[in-house]
VMD Tcl script that builds the backbone (N, CA, C; Angstrom):
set m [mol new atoms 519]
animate dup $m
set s [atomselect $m all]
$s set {name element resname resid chain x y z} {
  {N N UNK 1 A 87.812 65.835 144.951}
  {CA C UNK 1 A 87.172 66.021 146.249}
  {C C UNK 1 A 85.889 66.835 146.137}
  {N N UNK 2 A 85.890 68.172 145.348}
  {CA C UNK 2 A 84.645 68.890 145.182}
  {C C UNK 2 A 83.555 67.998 144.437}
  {N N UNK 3 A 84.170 67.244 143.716}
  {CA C UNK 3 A 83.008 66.489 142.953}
  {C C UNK 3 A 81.973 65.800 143.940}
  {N N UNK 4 A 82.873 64.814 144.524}
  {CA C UNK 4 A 82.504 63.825 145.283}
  {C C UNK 4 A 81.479 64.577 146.458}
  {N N UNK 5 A 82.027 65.589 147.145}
  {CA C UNK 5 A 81.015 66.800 147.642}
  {C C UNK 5 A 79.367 66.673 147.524}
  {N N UNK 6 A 79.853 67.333 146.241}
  {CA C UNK 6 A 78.738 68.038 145.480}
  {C C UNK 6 A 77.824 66.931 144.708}
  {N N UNK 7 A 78.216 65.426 144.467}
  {CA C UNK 7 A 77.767 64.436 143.968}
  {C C UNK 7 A 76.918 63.960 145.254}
  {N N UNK 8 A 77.771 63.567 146.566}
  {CA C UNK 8 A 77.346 62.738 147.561}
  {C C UNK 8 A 76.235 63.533 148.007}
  {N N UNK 9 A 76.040 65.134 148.380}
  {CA C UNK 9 A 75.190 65.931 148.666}
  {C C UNK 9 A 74.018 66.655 148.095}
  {N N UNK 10 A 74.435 66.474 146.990}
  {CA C UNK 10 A 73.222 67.035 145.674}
  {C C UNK 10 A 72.302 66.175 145.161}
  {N N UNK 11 A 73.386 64.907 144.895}
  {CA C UNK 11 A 72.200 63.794 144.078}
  {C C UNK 11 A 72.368 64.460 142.471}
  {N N UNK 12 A 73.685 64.878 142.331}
  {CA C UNK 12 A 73.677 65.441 140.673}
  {C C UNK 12 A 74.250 64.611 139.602}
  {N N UNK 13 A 73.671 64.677 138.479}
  {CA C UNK 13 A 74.344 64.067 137.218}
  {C C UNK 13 A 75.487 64.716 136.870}
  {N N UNK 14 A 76.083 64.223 136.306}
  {CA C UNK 14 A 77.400 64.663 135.525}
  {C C UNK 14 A 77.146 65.963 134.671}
  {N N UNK 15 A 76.024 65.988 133.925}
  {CA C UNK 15 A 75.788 67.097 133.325}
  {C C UNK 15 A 75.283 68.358 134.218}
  {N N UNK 16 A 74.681 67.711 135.407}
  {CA C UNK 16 A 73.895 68.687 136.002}
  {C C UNK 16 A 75.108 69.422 137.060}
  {N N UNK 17 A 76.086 68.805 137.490}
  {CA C UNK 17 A 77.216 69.078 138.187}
  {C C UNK 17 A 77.602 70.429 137.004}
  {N N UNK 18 A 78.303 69.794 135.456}
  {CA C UNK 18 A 78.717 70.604 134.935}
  {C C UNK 18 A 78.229 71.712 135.229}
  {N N UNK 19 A 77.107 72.011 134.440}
  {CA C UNK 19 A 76.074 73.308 134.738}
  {C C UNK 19 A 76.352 74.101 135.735}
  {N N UNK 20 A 75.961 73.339 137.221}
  {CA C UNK 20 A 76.312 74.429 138.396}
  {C C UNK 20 A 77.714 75.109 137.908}
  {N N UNK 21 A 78.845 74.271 137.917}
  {CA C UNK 21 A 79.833 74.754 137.628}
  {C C UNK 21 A 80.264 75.482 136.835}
  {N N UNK 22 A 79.336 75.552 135.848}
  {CA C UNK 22 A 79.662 76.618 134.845}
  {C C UNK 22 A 78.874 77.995 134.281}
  {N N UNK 23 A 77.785 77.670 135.537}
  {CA C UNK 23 A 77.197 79.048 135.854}
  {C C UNK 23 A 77.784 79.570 137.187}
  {N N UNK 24 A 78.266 79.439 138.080}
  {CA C UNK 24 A 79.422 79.985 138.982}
  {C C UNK 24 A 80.637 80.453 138.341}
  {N N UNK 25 A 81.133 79.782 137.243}
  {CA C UNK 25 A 82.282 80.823 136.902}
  {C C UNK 25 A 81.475 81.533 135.914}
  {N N UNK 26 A 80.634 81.453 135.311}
  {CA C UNK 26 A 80.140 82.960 134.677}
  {C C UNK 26 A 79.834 83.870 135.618}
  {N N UNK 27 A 79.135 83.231 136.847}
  {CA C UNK 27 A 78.983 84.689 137.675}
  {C C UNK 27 A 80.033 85.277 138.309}
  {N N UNK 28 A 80.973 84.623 138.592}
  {CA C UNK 28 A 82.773 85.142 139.535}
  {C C UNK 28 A 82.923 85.779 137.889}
  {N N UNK 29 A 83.057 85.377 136.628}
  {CA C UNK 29 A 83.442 86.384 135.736}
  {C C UNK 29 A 83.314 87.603 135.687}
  {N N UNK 30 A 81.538 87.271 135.647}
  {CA C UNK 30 A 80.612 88.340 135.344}
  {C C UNK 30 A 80.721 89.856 137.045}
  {N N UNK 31 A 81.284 88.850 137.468}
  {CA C UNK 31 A 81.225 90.561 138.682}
  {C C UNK 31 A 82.945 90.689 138.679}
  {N N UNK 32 A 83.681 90.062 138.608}
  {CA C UNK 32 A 84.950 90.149 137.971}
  {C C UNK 32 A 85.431 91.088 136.878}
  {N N UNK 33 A 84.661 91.351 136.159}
  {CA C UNK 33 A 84.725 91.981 134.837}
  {C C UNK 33 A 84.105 92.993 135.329}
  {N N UNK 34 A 82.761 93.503 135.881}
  {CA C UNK 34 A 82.213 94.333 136.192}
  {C C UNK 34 A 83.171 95.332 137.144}
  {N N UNK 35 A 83.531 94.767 137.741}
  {CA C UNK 35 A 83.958 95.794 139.556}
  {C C UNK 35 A 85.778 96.062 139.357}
  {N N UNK 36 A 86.296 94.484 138.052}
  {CA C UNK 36 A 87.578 94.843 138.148}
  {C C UNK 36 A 88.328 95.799 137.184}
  {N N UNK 37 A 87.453 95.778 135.890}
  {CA C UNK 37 A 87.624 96.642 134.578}
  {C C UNK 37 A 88.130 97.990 135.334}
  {N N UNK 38 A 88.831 99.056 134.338}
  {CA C UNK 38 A 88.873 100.653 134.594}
  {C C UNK 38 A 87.755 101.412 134.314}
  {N N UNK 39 A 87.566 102.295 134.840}
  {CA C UNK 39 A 86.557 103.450 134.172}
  {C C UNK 39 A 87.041 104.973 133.542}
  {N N UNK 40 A 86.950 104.267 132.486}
  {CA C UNK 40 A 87.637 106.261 131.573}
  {C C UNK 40 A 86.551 107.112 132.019}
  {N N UNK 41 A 87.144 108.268 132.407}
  {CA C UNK 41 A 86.245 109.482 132.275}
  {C C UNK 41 A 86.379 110.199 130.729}
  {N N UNK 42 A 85.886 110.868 130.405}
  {CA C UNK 42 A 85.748 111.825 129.054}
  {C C UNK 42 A 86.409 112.827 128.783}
  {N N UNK 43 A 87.163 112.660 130.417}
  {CA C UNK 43 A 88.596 114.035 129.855}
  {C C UNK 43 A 89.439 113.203 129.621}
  {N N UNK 44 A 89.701 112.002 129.836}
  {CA C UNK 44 A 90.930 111.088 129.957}
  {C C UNK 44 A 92.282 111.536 130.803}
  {N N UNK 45 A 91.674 112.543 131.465}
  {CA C UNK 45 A 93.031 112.382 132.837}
  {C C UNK 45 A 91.828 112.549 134.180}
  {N N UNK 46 A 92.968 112.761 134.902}
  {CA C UNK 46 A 92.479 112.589 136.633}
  {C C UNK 46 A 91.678 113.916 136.970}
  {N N UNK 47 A 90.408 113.283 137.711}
  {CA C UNK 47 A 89.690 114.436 138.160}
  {C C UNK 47 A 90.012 114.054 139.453}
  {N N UNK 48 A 89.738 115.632 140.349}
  {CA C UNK 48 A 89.628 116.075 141.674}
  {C C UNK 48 A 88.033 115.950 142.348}
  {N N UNK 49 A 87.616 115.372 142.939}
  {CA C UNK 49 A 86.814 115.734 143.513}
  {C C UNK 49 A 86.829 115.628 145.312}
  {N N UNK 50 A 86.204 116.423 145.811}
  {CA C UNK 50 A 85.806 116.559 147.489}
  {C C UNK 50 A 85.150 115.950 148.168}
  {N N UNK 51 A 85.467 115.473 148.977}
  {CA C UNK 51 A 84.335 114.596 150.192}
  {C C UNK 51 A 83.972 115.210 151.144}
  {N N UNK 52 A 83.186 116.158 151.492}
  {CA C UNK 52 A 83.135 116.825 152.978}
  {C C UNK 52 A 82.643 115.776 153.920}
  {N N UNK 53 A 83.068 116.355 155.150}
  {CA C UNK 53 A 83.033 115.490 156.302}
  {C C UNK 53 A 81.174 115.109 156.522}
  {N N UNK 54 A 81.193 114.397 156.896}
  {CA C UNK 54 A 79.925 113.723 157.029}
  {C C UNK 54 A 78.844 113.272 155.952}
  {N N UNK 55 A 79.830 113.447 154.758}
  {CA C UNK 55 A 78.636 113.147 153.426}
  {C C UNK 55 A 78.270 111.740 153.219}
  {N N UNK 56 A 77.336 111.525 152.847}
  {CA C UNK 56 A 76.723 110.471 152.483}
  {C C UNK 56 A 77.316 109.738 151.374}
  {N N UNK 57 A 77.319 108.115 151.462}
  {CA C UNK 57 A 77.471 107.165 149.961}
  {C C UNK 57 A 76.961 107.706 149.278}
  {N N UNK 58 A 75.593 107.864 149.209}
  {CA C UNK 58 A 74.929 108.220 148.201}
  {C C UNK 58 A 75.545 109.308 147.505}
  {N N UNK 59 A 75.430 111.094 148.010}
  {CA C UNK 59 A 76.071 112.019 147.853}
  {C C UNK 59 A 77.367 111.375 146.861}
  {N N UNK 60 A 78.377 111.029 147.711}
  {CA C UNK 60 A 79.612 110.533 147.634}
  {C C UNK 60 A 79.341 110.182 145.449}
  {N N UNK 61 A 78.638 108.955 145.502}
  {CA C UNK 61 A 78.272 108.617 144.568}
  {C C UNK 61 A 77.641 108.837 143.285}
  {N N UNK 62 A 77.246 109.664 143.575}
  {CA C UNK 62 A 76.490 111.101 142.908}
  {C C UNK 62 A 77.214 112.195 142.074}
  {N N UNK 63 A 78.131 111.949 143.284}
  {CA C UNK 63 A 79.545 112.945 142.682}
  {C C UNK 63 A 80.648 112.757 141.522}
  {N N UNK 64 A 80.381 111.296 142.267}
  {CA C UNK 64 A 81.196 110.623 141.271}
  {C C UNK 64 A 80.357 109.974 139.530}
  {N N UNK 65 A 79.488 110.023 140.013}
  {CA C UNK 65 A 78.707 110.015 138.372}
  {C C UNK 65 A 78.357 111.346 137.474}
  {N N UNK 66 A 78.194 112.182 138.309}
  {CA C UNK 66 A 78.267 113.564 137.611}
  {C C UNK 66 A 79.337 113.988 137.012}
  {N N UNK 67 A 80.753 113.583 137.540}
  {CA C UNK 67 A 82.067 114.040 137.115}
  {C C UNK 67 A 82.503 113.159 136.214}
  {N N UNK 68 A 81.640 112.462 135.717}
  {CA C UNK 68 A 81.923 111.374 134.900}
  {C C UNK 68 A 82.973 110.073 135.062}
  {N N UNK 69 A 83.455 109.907 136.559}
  {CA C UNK 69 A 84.476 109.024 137.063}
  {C C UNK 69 A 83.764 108.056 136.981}
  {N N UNK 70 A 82.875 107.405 137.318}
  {CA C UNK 70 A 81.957 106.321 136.931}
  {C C UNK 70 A 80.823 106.155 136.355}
  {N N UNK 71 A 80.667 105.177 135.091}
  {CA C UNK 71 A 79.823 105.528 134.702}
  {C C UNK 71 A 78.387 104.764 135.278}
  {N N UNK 72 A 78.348 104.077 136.234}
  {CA C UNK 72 A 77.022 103.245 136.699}
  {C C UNK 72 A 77.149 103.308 138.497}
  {N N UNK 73 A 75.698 104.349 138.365}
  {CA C UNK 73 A 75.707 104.773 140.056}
  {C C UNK 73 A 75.370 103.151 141.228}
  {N N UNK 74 A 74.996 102.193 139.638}
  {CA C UNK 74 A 74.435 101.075 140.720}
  {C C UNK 74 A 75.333 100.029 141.136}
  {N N UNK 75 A 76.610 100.106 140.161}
  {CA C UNK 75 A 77.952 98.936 140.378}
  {C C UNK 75 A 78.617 99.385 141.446}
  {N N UNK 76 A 78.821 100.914 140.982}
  {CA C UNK 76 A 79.082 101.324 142.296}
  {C C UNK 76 A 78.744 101.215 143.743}
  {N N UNK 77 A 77.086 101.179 143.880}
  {CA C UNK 77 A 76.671 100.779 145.107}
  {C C UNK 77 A 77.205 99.861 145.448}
  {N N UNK 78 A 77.125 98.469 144.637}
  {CA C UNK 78 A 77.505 97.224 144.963}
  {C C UNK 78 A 78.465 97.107 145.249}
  {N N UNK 79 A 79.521 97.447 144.706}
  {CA C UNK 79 A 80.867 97.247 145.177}
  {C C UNK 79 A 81.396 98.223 146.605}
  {N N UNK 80 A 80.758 98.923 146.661}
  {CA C UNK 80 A 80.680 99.928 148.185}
  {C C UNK 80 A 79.802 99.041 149.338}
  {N N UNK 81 A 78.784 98.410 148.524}
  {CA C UNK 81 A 78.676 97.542 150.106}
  {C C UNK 81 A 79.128 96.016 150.139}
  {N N UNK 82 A 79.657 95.844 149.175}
  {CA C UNK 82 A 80.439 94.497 149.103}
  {C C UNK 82 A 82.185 94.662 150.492}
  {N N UNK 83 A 82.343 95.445 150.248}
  {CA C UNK 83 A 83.728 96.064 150.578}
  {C C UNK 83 A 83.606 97.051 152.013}
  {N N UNK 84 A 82.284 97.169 152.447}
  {CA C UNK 84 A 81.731 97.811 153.662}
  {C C UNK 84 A 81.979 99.367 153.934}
  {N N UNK 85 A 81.884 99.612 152.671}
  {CA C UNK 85 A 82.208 101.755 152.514}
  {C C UNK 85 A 80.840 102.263 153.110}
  {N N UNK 86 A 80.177 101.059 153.944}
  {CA C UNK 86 A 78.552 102.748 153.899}
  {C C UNK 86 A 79.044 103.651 154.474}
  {N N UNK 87 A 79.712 103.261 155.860}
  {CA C UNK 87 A 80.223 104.820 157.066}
  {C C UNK 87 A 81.377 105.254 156.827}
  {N N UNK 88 A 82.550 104.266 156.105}
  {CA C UNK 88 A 83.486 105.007 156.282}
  {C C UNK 88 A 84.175 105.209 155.452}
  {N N UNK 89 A 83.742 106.153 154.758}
  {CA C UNK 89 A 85.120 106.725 153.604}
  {C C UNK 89 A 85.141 108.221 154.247}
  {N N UNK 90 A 86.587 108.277 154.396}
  {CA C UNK 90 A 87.085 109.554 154.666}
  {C C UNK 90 A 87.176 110.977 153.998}
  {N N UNK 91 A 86.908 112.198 154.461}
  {CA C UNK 91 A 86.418 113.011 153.699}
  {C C UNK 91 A 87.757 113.772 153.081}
  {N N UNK 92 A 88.378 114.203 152.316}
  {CA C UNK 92 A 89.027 114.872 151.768}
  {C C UNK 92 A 89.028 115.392 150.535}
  {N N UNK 93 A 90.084 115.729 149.482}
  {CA C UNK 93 A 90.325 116.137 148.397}
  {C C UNK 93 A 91.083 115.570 147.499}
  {N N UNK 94 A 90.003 114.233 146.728}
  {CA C UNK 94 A 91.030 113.348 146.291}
  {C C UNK 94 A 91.065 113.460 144.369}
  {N N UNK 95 A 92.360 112.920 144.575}
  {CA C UNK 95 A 92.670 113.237 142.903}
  {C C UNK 95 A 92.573 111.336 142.127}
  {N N UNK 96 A 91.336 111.665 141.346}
  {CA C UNK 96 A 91.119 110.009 141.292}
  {C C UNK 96 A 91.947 109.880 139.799}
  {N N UNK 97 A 92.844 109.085 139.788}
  {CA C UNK 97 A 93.024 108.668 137.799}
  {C C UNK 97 A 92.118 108.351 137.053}
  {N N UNK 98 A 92.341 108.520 135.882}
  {CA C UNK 98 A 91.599 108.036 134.618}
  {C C UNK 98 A 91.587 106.537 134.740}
  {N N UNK 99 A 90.931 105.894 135.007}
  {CA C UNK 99 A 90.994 104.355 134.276}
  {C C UNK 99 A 90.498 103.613 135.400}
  {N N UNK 100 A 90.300 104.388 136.616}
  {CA C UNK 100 A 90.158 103.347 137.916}
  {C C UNK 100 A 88.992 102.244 137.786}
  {N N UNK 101 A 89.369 100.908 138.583}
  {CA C UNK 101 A 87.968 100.708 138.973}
  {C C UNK 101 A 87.159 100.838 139.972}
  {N N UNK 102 A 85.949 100.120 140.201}
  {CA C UNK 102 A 85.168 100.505 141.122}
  {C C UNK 102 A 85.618 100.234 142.499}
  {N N UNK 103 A 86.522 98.848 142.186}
  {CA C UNK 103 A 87.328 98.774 143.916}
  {C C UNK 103 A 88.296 99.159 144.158}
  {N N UNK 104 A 88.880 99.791 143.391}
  {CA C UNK 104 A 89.917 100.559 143.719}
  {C C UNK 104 A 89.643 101.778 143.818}
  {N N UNK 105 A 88.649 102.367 143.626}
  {CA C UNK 105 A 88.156 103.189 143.821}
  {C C UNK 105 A 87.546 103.418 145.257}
  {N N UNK 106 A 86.382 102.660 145.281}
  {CA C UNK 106 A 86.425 102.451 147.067}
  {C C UNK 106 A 87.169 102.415 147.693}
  {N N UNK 107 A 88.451 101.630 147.871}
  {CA C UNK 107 A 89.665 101.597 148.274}
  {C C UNK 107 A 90.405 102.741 148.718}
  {N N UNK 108 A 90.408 103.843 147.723}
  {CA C UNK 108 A 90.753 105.104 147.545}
  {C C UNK 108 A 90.240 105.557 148.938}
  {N N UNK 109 A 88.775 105.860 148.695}
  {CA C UNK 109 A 87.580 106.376 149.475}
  {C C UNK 109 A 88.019 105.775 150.864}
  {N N UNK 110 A 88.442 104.869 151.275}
  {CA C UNK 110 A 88.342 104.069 152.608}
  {C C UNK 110 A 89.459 104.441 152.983}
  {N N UNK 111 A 90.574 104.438 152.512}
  {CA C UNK 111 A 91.766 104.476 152.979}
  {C C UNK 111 A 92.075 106.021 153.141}
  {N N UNK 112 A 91.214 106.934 152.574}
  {CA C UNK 112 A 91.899 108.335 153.067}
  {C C UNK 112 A 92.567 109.033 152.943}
  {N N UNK 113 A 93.345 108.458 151.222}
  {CA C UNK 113 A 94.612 109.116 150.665}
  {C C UNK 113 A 94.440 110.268 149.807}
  {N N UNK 114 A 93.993 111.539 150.928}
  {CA C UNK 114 A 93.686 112.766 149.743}
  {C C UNK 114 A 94.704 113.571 149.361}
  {N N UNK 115 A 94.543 113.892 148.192}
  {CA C UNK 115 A 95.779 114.477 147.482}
  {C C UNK 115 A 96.545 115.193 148.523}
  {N N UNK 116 A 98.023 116.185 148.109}
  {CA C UNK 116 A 98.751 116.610 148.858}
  {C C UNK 116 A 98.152 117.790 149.197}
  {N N UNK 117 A 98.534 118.209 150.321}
  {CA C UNK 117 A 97.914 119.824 150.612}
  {C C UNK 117 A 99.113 120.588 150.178}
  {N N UNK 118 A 98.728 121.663 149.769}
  {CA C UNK 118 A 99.840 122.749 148.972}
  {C C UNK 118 A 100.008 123.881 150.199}
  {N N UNK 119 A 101.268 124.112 150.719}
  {CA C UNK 119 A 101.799 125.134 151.375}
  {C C UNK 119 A 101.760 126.773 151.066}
  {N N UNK 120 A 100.610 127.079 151.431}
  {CA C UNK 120 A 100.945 128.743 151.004}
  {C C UNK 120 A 101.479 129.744 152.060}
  {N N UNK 121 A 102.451 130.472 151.960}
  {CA C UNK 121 A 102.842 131.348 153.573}
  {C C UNK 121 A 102.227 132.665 152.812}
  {N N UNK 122 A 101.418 133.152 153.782}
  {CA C UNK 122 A 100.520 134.677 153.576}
  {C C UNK 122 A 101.510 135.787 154.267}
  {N N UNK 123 A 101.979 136.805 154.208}
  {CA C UNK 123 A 103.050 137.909 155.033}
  {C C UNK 123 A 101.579 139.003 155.765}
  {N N UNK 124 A 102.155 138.904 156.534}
  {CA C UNK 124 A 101.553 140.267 157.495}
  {C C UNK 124 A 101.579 141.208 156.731}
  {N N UNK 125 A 99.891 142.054 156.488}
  {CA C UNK 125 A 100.073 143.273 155.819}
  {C C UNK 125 A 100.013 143.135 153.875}
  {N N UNK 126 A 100.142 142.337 153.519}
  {CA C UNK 126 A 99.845 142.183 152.555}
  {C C UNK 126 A 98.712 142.300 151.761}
  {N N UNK 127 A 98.416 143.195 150.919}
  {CA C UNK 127 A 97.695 143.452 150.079}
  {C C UNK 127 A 96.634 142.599 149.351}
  {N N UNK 128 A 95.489 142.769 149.332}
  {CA C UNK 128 A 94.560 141.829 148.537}
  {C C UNK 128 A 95.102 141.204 147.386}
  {N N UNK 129 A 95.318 142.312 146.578}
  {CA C UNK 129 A 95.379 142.428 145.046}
  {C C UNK 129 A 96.449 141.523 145.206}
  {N N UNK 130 A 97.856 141.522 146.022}
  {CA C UNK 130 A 98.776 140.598 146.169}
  {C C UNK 130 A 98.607 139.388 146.430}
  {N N UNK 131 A 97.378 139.302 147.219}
  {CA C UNK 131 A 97.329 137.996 148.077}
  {C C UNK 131 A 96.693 137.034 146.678}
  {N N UNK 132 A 95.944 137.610 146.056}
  {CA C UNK 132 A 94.931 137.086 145.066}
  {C C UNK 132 A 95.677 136.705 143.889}
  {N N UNK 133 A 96.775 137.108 143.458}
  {CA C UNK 133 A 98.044 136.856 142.706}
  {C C UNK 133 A 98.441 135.485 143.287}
  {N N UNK 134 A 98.953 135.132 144.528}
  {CA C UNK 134 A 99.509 134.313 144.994}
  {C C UNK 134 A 99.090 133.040 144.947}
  {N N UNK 135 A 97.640 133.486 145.206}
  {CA C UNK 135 A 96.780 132.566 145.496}
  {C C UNK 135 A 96.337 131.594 144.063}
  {N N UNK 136 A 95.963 132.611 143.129}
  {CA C UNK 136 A 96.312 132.137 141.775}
  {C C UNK 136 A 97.892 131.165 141.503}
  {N N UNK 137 A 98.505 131.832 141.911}
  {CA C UNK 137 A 99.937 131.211 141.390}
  {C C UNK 137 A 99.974 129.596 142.231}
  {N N UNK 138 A 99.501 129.402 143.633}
  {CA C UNK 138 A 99.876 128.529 144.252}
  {C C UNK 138 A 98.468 127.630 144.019}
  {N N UNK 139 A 97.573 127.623 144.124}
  {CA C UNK 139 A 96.156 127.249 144.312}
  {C C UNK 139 A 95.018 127.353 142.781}
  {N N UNK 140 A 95.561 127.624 141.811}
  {CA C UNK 140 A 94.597 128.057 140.806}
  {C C UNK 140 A 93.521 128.598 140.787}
  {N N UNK 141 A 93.257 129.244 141.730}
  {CA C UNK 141 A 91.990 130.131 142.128}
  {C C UNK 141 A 91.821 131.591 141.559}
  {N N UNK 142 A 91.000 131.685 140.520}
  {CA C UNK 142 A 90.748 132.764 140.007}
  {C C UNK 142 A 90.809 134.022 140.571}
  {N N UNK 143 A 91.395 135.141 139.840}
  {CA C UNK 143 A 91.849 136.106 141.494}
  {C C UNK 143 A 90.336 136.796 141.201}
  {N N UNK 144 A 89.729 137.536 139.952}
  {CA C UNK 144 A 88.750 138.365 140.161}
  {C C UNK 144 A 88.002 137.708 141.171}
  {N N UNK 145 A 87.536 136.583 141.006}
  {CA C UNK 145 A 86.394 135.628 142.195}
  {C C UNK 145 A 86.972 135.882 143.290}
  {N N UNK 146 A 88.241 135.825 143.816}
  {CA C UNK 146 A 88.603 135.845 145.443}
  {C C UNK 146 A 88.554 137.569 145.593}
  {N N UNK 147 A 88.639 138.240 144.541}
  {CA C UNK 147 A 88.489 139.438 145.113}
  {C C UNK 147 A 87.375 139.697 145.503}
  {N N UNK 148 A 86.100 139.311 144.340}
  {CA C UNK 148 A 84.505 139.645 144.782}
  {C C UNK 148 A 84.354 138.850 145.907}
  {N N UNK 149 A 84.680 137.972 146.582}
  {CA C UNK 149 A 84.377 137.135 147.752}
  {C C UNK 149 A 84.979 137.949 148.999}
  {N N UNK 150 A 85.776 138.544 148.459}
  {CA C UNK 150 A 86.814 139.261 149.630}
  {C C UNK 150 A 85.940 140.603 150.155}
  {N N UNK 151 A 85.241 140.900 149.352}
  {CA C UNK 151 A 84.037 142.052 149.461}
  {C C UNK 151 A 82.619 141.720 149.609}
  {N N UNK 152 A 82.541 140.156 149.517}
  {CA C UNK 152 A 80.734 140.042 149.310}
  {C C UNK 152 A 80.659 139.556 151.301}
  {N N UNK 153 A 80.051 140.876 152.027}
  {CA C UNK 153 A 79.459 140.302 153.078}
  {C C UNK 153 A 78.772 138.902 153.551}
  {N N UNK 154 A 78.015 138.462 152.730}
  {CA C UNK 154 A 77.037 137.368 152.858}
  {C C UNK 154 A 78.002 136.383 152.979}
  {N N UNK 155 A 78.952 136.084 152.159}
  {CA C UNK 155 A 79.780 135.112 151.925}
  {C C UNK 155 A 80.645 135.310 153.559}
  {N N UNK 156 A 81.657 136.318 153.584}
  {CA C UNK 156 A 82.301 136.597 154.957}
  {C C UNK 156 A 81.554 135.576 156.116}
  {N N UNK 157 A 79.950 136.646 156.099}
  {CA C UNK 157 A 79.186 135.822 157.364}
  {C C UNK 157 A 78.889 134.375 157.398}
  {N N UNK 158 A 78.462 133.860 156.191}
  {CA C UNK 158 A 78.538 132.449 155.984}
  {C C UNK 158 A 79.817 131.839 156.650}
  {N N UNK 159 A 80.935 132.357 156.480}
  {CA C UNK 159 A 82.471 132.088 157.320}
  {C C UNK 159 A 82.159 131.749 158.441}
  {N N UNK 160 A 80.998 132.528 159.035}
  {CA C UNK 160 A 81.497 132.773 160.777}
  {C C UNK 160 A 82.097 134.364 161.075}
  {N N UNK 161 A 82.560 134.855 160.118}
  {CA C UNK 161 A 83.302 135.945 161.131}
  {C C UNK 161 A 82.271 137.201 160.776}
  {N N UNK 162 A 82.882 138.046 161.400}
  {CA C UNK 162 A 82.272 139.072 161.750}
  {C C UNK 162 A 82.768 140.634 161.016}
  {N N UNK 163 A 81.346 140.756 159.999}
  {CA C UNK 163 A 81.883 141.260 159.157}
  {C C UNK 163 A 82.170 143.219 159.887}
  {N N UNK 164 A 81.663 143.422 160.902}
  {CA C UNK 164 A 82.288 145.017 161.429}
  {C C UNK 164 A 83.654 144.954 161.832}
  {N N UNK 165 A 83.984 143.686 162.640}
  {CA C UNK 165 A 85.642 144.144 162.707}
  {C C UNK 165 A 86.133 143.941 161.423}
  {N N UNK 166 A 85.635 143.340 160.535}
  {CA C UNK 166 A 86.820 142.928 159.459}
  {C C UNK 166 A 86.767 144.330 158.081}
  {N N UNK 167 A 85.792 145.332 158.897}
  {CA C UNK 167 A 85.817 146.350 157.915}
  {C C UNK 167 A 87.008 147.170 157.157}
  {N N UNK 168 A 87.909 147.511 158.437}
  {CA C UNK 168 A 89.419 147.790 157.723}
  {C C UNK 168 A 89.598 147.122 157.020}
  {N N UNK 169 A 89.401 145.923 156.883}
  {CA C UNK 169 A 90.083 144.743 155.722}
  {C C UNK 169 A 89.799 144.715 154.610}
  {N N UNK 170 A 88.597 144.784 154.321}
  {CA C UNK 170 A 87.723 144.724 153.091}
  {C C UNK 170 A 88.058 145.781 151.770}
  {N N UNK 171 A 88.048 145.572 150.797}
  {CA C UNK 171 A 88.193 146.041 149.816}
  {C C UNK 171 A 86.857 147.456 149.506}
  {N N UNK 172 A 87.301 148.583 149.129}
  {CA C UNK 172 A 86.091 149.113 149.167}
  {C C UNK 172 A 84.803 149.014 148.565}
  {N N UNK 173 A 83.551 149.078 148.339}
  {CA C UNK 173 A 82.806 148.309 147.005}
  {C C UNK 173 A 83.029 149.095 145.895}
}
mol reanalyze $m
mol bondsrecalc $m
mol representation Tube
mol addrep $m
């Protein structure tokens, strides 16, 4: 039936039929192979990376070539607007595997599946030096850094809050 198609409508030879036909499956290969392959990163396990809310593909993409999760910022494009990711990939904290590809990767991005959030309960009254222990233990967050953050004003105000009431709180310098 496709022949007859493509014969009655083209005006093609037998050879010239072939041809089309066999430069169409090189190209379904050729982006087949491209978009469906995995991509190793250079640690060979799963990186974390962040999406904040309102970031850009681009950004987005950027991120992901720096962290070495993909290695071609431009397949990537393609397969992000093949698959319609410009507006909406959801922002979170996602943990991508080693090996992904590029549409499953988008996929990832679209669908919104960011890693688990980890439960920490803080107690009333609790101590920096304690809290910064915990925080380490539950969160891997370096405690010296949360302590200097716990004292650097600039950072506080960047928060939003207000660093005179929170003076009792603060660690002394």
């Amino acid at each position: 039936m496709p022949k007859i198609f493509l014969s009655k409508y083209l005006n093609l030879s037998k050879n010239e039929l072939y041809f089309v036909v066999a430069f169409f499956v090189f190209v379904f290969s050729f982006f087949a192979f491209t978009f469906y392959t995995p991509n190793y990163n250079k640690f060979g396990k799963s990186i974390t990376i962040s999406v904040e809310k309102g970031a850009t593909l681009n950004g987005v993409i950027e991120n992901l070539y720096d962290t070495t999760v993909i290695p071609s910022k431009t397949n990537m494009k393609i397969a992000s607007f093949f698959l319609g990711a410009d507006k909406n990939i959801k922002a979170g904290s996602y943990k991508i595997p080693d090996g992904i590809s590029y549409v499953s990767l988008v996929s990832l991005l679209l669908k919104g599946e960011p890693r688990k959030q980890i439960l920490v309960t803080i107690q009333e009254g609790i101590w920096q030096n304690d809290l910064a222990k915990i925080i380490k233990e539950k969160l891997n967050v370096d405690e010296e850094e949360f302590l200097t953050l716990c004292k650097d004003q600039k950072f506080i105000k960047s928060l939003g809050l207000d660093v005179a009431t929170l003076e009792g709180y603060l660690l002394p310098e």
